[in-house]
OpenMM code with the backbone's topology and positions (N, CA, C; nanometers):
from openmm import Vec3, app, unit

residues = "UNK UNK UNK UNK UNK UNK UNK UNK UNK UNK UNK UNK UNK UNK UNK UNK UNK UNK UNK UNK UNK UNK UNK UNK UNK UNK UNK UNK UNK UNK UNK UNK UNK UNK UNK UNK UNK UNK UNK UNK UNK UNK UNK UNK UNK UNK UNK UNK UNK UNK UNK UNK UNK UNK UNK UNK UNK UNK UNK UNK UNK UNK UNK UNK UNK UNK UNK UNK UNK UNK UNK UNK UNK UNK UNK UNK UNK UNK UNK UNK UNK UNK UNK UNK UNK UNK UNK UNK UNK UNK UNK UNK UNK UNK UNK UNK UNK UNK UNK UNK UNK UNK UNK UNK UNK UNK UNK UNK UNK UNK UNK UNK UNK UNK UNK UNK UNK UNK UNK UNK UNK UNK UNK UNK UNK UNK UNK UNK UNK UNK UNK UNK UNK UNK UNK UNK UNK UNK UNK".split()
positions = [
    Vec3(4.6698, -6.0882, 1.7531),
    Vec3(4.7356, -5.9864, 1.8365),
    Vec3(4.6327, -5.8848, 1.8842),
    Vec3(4.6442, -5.8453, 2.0435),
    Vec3(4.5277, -5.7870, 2.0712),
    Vec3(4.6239, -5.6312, 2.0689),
    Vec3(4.5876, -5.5482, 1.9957),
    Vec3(4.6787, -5.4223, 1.9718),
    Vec3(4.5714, -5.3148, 2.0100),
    Vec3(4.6456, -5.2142, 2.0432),
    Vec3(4.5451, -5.0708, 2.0321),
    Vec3(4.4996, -5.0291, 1.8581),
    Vec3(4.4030, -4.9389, 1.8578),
    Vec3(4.3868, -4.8482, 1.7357),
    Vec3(4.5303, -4.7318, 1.7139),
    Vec3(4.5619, -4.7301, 1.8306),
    Vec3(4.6504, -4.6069, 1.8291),
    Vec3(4.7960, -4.6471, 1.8674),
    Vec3(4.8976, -4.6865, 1.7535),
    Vec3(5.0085, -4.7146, 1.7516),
    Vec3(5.1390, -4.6402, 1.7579),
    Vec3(5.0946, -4.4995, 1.7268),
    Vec3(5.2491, -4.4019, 1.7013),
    Vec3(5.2302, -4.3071, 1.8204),
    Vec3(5.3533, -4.3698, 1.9047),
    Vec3(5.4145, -4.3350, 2.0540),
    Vec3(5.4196, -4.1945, 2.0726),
    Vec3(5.4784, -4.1302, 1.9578),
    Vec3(5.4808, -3.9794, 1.9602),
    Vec3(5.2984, -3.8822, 1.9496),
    Vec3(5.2090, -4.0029, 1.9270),
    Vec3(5.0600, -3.9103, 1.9464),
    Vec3(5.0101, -3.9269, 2.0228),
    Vec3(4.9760, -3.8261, 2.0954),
    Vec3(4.8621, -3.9291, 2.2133),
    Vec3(4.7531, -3.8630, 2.1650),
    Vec3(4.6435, -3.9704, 2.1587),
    Vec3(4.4974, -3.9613, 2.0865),
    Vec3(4.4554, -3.8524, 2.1880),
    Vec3(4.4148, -3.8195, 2.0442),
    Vec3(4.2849, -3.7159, 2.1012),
    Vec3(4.1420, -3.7575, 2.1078),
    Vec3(4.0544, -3.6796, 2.1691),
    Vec3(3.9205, -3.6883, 2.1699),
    Vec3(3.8412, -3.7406, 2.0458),
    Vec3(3.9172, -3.6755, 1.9285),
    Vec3(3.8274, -3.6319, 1.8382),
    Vec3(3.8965, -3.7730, 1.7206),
    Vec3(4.0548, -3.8415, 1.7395),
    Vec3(4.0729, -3.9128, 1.7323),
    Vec3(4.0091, -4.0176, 1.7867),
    Vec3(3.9437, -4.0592, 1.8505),
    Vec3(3.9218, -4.1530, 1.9786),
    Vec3(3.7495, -4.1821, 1.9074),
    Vec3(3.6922, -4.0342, 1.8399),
    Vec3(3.5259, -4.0996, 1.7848),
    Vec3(3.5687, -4.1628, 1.6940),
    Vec3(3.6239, -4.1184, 1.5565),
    Vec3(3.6870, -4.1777, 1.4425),
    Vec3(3.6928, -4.3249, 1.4820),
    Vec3(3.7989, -4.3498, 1.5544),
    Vec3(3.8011, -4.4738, 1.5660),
    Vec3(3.7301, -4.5748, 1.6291),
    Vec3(3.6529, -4.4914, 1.6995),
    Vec3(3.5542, -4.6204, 1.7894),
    Vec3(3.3877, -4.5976, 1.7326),
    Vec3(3.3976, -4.4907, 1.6739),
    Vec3(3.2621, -4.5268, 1.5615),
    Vec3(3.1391, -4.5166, 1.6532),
    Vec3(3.0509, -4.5856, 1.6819),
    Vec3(2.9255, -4.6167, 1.7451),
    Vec3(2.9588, -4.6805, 1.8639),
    Vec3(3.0402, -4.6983, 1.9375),
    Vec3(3.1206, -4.7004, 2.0584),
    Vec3(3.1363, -4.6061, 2.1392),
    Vec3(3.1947, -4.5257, 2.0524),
    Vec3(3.1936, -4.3435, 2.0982),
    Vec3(3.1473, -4.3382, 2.2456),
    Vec3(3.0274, -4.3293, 2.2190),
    Vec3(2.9514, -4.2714, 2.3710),
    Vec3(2.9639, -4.3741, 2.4390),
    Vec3(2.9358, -4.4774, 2.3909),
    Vec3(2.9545, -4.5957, 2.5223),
    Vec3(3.0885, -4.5154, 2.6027),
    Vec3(3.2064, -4.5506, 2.5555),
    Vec3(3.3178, -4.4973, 2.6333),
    Vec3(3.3186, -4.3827, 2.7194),
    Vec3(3.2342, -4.2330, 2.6301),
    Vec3(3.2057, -4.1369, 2.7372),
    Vec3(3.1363, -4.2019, 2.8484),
    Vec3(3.0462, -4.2634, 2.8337),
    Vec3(2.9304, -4.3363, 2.9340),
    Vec3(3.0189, -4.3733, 3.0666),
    Vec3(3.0788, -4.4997, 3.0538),
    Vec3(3.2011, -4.5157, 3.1368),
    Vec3(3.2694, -4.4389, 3.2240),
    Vec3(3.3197, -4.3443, 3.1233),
    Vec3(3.4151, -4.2864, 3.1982),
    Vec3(3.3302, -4.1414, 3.2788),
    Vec3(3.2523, -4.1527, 3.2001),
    Vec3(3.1596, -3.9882, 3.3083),
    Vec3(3.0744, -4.1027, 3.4663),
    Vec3(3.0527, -4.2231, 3.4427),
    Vec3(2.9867, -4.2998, 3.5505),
    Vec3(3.1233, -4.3086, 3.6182),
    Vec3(3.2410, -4.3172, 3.6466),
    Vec3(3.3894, -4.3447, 3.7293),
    Vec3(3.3756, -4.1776, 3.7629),
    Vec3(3.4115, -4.0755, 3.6879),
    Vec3(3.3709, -3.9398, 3.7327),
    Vec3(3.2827, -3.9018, 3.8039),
    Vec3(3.1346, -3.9786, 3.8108),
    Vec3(3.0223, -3.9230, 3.9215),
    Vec3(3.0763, -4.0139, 4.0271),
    Vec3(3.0764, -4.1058, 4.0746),
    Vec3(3.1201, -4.1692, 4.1691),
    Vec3(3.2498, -4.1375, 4.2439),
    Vec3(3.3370, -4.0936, 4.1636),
    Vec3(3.4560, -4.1006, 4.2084),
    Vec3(3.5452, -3.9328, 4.1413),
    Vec3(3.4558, -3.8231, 4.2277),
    Vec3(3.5359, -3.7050, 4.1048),
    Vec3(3.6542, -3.6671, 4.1197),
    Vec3(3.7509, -3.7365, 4.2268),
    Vec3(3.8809, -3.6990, 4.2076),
    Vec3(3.9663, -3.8022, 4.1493),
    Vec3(3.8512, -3.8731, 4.0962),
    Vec3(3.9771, -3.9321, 3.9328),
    Vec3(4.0423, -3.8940, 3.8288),
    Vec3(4.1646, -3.9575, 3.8260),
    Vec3(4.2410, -3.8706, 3.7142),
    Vec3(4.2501, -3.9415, 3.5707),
    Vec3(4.2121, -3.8822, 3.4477),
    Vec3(4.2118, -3.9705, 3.3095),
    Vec3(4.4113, -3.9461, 3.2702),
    Vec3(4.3866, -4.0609, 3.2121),
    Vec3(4.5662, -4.0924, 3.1845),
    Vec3(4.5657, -4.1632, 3.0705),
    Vec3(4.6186, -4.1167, 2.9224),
    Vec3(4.6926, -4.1608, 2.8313),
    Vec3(4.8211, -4.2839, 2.8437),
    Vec3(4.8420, -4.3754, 2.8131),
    Vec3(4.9405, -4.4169, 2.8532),
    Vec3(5.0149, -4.4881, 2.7003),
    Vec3(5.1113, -4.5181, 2.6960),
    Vec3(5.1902, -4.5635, 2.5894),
    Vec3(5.2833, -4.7052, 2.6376),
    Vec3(5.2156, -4.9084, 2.6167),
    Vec3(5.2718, -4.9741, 2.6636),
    Vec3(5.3618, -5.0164, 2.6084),
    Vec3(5.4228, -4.9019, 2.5176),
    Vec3(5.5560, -4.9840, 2.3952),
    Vec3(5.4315, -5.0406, 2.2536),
    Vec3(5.5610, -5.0573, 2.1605),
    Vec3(5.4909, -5.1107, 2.0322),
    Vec3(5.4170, -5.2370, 2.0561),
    Vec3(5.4047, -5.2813, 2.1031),
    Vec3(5.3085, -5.4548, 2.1157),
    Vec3(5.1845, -5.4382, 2.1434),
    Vec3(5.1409, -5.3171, 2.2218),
    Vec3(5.0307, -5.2694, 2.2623),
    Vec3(4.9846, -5.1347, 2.2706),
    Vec3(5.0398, -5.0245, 2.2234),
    Vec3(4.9539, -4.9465, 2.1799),
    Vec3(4.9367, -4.8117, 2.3143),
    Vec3(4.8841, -4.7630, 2.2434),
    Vec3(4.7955, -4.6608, 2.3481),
    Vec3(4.6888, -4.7384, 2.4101),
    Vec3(4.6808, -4.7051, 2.5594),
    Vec3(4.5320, -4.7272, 2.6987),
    Vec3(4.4925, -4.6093, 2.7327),
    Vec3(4.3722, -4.6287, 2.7819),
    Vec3(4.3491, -4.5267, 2.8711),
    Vec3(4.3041, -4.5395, 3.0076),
    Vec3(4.3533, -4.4907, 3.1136),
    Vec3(4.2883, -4.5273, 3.2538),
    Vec3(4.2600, -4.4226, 3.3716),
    Vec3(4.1952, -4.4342, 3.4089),
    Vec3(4.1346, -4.3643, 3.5075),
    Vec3(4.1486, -4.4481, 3.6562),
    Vec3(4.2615, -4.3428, 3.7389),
    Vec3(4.2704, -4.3864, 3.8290),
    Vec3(4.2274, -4.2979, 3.9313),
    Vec3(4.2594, -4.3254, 4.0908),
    Vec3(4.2704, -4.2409, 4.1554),
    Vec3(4.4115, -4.2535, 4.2304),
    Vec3(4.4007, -4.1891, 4.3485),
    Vec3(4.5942, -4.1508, 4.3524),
    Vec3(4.6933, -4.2732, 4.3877),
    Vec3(4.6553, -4.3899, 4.3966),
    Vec3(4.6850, -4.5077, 4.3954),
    Vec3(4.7154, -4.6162, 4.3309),
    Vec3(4.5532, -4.6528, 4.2338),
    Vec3(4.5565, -4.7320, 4.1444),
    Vec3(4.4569, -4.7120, 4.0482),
    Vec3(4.4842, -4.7770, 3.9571),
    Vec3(4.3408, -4.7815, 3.8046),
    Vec3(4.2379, -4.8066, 3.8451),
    Vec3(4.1546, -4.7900, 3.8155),
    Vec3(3.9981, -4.7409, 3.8597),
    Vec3(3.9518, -4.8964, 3.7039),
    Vec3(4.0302, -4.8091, 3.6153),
    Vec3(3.9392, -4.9130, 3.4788),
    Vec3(4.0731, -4.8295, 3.3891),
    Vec3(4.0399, -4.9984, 3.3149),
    Vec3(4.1645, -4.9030, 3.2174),
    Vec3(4.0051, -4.9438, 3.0528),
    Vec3(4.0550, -4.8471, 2.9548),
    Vec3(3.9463, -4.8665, 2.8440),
    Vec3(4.1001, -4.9226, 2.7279),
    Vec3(4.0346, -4.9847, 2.6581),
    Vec3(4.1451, -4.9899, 2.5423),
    Vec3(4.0705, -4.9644, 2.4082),
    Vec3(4.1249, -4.8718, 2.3398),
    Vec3(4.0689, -4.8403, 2.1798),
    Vec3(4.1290, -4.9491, 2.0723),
    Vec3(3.9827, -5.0123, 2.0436),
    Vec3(4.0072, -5.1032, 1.8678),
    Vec3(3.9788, -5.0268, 1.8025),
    Vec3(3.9427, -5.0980, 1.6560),
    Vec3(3.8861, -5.0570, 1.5772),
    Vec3(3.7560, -5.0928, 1.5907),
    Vec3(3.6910, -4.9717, 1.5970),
    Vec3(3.5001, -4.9706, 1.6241),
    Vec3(3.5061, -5.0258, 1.7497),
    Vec3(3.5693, -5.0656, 1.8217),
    Vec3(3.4939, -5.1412, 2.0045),
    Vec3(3.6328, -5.0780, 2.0808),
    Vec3(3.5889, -5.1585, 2.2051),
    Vec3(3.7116, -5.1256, 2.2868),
    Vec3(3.6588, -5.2012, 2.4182),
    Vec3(3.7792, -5.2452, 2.4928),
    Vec3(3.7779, -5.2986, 2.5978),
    Vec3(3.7820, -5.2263, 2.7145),
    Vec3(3.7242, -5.2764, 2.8161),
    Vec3(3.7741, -5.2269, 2.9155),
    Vec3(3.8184, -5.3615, 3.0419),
    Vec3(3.8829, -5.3068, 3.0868),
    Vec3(4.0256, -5.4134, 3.1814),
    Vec3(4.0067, -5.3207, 3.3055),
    Vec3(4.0219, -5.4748, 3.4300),
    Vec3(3.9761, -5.4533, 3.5369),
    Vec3(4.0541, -5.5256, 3.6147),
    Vec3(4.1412, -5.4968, 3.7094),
    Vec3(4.1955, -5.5795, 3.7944),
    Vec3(4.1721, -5.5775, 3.9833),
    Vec3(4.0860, -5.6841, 3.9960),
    Vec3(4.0334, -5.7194, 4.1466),
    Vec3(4.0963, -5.7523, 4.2131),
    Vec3(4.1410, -5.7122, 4.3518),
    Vec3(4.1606, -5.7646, 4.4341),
    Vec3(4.0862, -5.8709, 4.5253),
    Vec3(4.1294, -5.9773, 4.5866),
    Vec3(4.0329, -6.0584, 4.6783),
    Vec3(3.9181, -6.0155, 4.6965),
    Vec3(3.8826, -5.9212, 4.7556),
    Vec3(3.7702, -5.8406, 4.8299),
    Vec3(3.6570, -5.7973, 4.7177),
    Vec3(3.7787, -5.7752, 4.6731),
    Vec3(3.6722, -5.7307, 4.4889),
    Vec3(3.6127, -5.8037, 4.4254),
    Vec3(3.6653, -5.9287, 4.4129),
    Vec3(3.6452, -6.0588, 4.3352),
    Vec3(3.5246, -6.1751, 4.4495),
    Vec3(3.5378, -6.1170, 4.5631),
    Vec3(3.4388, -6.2070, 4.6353),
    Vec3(3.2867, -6.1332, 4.5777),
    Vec3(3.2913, -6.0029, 4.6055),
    Vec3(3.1989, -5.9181, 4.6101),
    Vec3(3.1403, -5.9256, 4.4109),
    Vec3(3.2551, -5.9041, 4.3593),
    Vec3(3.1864, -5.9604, 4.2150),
    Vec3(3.0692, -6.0769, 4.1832),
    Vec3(3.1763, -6.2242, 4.2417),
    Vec3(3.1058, -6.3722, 4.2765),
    Vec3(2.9654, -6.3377, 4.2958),
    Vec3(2.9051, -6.2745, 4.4217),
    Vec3(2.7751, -6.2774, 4.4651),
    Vec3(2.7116, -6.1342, 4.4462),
    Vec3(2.7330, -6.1064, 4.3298),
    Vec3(2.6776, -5.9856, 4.2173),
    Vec3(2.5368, -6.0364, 4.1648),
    Vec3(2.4905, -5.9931, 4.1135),
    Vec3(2.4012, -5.9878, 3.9935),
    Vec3(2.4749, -5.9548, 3.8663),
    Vec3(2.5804, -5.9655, 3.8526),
    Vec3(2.6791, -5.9661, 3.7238),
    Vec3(2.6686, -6.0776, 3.6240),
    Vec3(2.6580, -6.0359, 3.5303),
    Vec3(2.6343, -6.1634, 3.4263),
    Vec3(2.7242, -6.3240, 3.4402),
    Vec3(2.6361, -6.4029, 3.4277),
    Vec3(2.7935, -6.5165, 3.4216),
    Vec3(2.8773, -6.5655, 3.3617),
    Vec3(2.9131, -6.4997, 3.2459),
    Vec3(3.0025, -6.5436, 3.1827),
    Vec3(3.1759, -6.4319, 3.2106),
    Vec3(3.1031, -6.2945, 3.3006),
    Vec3(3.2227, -6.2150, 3.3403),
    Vec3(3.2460, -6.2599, 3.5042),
    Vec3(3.1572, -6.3507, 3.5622),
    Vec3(3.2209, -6.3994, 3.6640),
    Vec3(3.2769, -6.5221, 3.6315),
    Vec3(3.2301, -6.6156, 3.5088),
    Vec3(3.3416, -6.7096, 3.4924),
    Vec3(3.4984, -6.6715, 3.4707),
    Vec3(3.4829, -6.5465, 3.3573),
    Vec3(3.6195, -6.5196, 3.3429),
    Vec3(3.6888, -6.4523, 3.4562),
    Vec3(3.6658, -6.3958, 3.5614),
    Vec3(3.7019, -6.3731, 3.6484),
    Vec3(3.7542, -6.4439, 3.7676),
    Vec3(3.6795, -6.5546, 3.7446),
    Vec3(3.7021, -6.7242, 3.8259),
    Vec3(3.8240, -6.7533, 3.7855),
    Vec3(3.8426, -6.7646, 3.6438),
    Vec3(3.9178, -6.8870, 3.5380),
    Vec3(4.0546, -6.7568, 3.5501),
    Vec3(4.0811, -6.6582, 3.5749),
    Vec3(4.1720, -6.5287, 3.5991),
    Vec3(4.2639, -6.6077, 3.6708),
    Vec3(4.3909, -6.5926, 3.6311),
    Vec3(4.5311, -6.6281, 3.6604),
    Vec3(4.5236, -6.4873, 3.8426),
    Vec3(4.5258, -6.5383, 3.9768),
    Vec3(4.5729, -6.4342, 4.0137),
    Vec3(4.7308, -6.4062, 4.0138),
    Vec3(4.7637, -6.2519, 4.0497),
    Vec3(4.8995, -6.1920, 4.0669),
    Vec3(4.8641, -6.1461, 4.2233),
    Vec3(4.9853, -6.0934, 4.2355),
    Vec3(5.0079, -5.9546, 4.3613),
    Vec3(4.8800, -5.9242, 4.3551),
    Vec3(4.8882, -5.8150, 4.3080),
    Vec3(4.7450, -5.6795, 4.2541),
    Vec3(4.6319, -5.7554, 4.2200),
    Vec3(4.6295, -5.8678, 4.1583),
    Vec3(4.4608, -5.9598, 4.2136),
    Vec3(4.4789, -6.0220, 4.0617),
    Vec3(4.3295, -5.9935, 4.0311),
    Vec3(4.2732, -6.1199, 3.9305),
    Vec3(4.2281, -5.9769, 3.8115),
    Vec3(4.3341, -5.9935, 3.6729),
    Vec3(4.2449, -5.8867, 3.5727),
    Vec3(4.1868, -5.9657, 3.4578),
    Vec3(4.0475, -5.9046, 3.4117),
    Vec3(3.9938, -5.9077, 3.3066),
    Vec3(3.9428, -5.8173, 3.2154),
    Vec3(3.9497, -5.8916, 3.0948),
    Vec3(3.9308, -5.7747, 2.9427),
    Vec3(3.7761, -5.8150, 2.9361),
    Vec3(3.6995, -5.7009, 2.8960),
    Vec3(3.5857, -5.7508, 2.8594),
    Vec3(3.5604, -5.6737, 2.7086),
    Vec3(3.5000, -5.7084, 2.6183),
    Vec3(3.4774, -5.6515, 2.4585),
    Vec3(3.3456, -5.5700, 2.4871),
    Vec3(3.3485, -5.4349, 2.4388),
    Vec3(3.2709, -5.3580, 2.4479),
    Vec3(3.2044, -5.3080, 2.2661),
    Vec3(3.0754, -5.3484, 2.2450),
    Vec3(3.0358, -5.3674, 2.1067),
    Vec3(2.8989, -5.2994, 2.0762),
    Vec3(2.8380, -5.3078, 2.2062),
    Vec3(2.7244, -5.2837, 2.2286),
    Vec3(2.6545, -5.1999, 2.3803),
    Vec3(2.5462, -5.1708, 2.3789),
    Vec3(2.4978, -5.0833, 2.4798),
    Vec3(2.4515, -5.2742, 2.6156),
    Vec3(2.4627, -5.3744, 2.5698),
    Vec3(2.4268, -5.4944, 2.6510),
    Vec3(2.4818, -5.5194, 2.7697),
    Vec3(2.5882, -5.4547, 2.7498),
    Vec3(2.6740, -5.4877, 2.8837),
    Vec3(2.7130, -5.3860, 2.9716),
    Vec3(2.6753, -5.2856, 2.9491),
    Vec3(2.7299, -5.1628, 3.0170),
    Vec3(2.6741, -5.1240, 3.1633),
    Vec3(2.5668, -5.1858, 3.1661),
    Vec3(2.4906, -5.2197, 3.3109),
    Vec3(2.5942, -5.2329, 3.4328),
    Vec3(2.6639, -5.4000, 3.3736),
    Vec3(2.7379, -5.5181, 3.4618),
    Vec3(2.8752, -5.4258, 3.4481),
    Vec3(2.9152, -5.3396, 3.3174),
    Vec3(3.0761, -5.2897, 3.3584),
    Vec3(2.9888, -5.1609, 3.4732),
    Vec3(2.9445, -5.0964, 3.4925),
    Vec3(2.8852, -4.9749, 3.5924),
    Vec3(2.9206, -5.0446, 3.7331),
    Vec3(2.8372, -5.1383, 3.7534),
    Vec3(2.8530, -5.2440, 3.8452),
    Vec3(2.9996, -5.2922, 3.9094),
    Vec3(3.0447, -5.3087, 3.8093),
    Vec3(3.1982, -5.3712, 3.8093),
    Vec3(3.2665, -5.2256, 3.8579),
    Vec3(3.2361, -5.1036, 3.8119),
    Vec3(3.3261, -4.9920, 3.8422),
    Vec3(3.3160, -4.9624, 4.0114),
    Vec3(3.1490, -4.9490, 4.0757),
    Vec3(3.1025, -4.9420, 4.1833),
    Vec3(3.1527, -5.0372, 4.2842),
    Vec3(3.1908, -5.1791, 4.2082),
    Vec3(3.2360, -5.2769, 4.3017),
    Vec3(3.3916, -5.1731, 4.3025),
    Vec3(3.4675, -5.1998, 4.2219),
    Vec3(3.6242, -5.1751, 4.1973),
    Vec3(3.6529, -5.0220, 4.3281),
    Vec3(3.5581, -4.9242, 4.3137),
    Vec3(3.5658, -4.7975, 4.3930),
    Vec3(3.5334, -4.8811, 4.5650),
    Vec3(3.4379, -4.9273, 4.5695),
    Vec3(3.4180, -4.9827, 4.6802),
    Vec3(3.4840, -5.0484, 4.7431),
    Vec3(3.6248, -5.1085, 4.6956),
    Vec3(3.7291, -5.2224, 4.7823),
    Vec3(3.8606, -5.1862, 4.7469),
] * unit.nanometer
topology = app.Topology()
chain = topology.addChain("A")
for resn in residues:
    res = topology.addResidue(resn, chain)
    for name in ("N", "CA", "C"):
        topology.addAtom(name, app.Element.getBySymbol(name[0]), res)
């Protein structure tokens, strides 16, 4: 079961909740979300609550749609991305690693496009999600 860290509907995590649980992650996540803030400063950060099955998200949108949503584990966290066509061409002929354009390939589309989770563990990938945010603002 892919669940949040943060299960009880009546809290919405705090900051200081949010190091606790993501440990050496921590900054990665500030990282993220201050790179969607320089690019994009009239984004708005949003708590959200998807019912008991899943937990607390967090996403940063602008007045439309999600920008990136982050999800809190324990010690890591994901972040989830959903492309539209335009987005997903422009991903394809990236310099993006290939195993997040396979999963992006192998992506069931909907309406709203093609989403993927990626596991955030380490400082290795944070390059290609920057990338991924710049594409996502751009289309």
């Amino acid at each position: 079961m892919d669940k949040s860290v943060f299960t009880d509907k009546n809290t919405v995590p705090t900051n200081s909740d949010l190091r606790i649980a993501l440990g050496d992650t921590f900054m990665l996540w500030h990282t993220l979300a201050e790179h969607v803030h320089l690019k994009y400063p009239e984004a708005m950060d949003e708590w959200s609550f998807s019912g008991d099955k899943y937990g607390w998200s967090f996403r940063i949108k602008d007045k439309k749609r999600a920008i990136i949503y982050l999800l809190p584990r324990d010690r890591f966290f994901k972040v989830a991305f959903v492309f539209g066509q335009k987005a997903t061409d422009a991903v394809m002929e990236s310099d993006i690693a290939k195993e997040i354009k396979t999963e992006l390939g192998l992506a069931k589309v909907y309406a709203e496009g093609r989403g993927i989770r990626i596991d955030i563990n380490d400082t290795n990938i944070i390059c290609d999600i920057k990338k991924l945010i710049d594409i996502k603002l751009s289309h």
